[in-house]
C-alpha positions as CSV (number, residue, x, y, z in Angstrom):
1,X,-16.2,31.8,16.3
2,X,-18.3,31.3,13.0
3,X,-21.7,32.3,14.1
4,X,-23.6,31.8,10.9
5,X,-22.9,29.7,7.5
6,X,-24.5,30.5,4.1
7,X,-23.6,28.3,1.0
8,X,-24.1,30.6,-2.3
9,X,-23.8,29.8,-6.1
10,X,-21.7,31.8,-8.6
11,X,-25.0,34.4,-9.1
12,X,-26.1,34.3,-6.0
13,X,-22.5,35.6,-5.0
14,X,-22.6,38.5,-6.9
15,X,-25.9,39.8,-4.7
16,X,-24.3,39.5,-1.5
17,X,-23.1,43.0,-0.1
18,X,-20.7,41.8,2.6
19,X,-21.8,42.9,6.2
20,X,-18.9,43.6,8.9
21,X,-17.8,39.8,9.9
22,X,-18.6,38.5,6.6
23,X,-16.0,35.9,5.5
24,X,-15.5,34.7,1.9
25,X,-14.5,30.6,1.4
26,X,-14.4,30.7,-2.7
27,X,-14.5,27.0,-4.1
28,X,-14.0,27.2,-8.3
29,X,-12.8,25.1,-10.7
30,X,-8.8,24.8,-11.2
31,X,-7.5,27.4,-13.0
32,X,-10.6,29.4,-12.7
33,X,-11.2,32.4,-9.9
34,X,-14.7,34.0,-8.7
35,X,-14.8,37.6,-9.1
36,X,-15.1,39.2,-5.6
37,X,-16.2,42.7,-4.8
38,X,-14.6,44.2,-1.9
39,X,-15.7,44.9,1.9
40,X,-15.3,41.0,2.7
41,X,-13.1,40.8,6.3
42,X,-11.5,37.9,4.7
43,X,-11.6,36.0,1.5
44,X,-10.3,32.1,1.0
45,X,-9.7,30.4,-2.1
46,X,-9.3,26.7,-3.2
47,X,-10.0,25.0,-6.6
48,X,-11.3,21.8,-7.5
49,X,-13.9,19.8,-9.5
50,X,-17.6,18.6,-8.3
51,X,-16.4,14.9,-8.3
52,X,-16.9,12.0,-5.4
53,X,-14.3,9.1,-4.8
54,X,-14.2,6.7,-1.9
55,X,-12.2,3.7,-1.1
56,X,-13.8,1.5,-3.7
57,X,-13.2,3.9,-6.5
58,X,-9.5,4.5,-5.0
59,X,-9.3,0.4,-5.2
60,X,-10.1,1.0,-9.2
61,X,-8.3,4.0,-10.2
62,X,-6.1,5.1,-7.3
63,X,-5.9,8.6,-5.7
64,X,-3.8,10.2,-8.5
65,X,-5.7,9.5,-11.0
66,X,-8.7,11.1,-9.1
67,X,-6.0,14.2,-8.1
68,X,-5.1,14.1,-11.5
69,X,-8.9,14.7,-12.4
70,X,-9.1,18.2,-10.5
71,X,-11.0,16.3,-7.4
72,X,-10.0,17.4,-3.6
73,X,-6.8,16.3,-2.4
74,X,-6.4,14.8,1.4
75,X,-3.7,17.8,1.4
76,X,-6.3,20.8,0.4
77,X,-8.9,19.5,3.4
78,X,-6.2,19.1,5.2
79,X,-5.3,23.1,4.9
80,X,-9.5,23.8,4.6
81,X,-9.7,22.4,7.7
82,X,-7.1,24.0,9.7
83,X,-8.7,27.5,8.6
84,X,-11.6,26.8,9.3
85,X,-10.3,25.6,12.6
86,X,-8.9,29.3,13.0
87,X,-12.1,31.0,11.9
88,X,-14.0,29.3,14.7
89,X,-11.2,30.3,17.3
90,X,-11.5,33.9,16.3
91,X,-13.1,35.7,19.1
92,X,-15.0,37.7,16.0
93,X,-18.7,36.6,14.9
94,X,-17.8,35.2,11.9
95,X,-20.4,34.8,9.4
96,X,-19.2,32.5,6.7
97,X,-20.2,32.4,3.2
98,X,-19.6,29.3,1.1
99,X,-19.0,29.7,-2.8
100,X,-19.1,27.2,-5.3
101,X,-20.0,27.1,-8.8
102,X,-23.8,26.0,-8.3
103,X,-24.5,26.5,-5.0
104,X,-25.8,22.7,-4.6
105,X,-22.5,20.3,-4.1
106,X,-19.3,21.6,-3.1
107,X,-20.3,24.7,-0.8
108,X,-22.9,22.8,0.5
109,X,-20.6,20.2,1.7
110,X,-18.4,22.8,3.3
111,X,-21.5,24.6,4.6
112,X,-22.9,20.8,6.4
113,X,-19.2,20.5,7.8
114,X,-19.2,23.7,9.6
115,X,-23.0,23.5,10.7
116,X,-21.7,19.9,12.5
117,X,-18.2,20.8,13.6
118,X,-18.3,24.2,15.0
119,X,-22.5,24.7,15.6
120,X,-23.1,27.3,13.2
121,X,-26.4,28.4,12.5
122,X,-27.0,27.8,8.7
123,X,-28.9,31.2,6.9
124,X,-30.7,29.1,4.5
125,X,-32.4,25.2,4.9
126,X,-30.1,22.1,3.4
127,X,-32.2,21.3,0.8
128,X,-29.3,18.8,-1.4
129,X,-26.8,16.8,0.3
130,X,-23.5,17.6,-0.1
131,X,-20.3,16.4,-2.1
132,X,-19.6,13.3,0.2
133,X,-15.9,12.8,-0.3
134,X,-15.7,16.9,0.6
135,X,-17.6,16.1,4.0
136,X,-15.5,13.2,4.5
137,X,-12.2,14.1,4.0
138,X,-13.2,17.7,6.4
139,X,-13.6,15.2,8.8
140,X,-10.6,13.1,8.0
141,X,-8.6,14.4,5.3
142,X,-6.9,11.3,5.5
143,X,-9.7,8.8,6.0
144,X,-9.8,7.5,2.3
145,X,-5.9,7.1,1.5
146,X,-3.0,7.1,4.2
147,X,-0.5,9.8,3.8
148,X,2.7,8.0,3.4
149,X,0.8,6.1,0.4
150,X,-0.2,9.4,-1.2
151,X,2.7,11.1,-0.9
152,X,4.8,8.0,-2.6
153,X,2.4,8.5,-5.3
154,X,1.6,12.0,-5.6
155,X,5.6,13.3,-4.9
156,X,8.4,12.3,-6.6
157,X,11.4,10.3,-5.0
158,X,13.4,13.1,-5.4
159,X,11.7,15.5,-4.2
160,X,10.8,13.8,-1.2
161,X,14.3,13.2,-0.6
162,X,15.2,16.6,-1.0
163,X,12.3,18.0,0.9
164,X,13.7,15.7,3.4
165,X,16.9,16.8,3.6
166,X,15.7,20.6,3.2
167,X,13.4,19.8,6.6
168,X,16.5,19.1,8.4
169,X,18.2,22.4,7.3
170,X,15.6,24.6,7.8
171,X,14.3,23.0,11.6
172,X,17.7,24.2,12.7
173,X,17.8,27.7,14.3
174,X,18.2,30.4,11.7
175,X,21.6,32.1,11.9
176,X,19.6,35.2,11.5
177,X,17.8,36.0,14.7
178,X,17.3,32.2,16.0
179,X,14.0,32.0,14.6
180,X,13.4,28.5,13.5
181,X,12.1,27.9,10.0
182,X,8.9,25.7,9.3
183,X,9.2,23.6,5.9
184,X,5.7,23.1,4.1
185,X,6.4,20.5,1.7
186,X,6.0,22.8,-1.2
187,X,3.0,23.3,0.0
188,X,0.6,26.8,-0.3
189,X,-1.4,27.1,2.9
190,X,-4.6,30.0,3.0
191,X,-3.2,31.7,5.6
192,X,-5.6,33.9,7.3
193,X,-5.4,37.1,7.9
194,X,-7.5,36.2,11.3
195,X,-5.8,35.0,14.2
């Protein structure tokens, strides 16, 4: 279960000495990655910028230009979500720590999500609301766009058609100890070391 949530800036990260059920959600810019000292149970990483869409602004510019832009994809909530789904089914105390750049958008965002999904006590008062299209697509990751719509945009023809035809393979039992294969999409997953 996540027992506690504390969202934390860039410096303010660098003060924390973990404590035992400490957990580490690292939000940075793409292509950038926080420095992280050791004696965290478990450390998560994503990457993307401090920007807000909604439908409107998906009406204007559509949802690859905003992916395009370094914003959060429906596809990175979409795999936020499901760990933080298996934090909170731990049977550990988790006490989660939220990093983003300045503390005030992004990890405040995740922080408000987890406080109203899973009950967590928050270690230090709300004082900014957060990044709204963050909270939203937490809650929905595809609320704003639907899926077959992105993916027509956001992956190539032939890839889908290959991914396609790769799904098919690989959902067949594996010659190699019947194990069946899962096909991500291409995908990267945070895959927690938590279960």
């Amino acid at each position: 279960m996540i027992r506690t949530v504390l969202f934390v800036s860039g410096s303010e990260l660098d003060e924390i000495v973990p404590r035992r059920f400490d957990v580490l959600f690292s939000i940075t810019s793409p292509g950038q990655v926080a420095e992280v000292q050791g004696g965290w149970l478990d450390v998560y990483r994503t990457s993307f910028v401090d920007a807000e869409y909604d439908a409107e602004s998906l009406k204007t510019n559509g949802i690859a230009w905003w992916i395009a832009s370094g914003a959060i994809s429906p596809v990175q909530a979409e795999a936020m979500k499901k760990t933080l789904d298996v934090l909170a089914r731990s049977p550990l105390p988790i006490n989660l720590v939220v990093h983003g750049l300045t503390g005030i958008t992004l990890s405040v965002a995740v922080a408000e999500y987890v406080v109203e999904r899973y009950h967590a006590r928050p270690r230090k008062q709300f004082r900014f609301s957060g990044n709204k299209t963050v909270r939203a697509l937490l809650h929905d990751p595809w609320c704003l766009c639907c899926k077959s719509e992105y993916e027509s945009k956001m992956v190539p023809a032939w890839k889908r058609l290959a991914n396609s035809a790769a799904a098919k393979l690989l959902d067949r039992k594996s010659s190699i100890g019947g194990q069946k294969s899962k096909w991500s999409d291409g995908i990267v997953q945070i895959v927690p070391k938590i279960s």
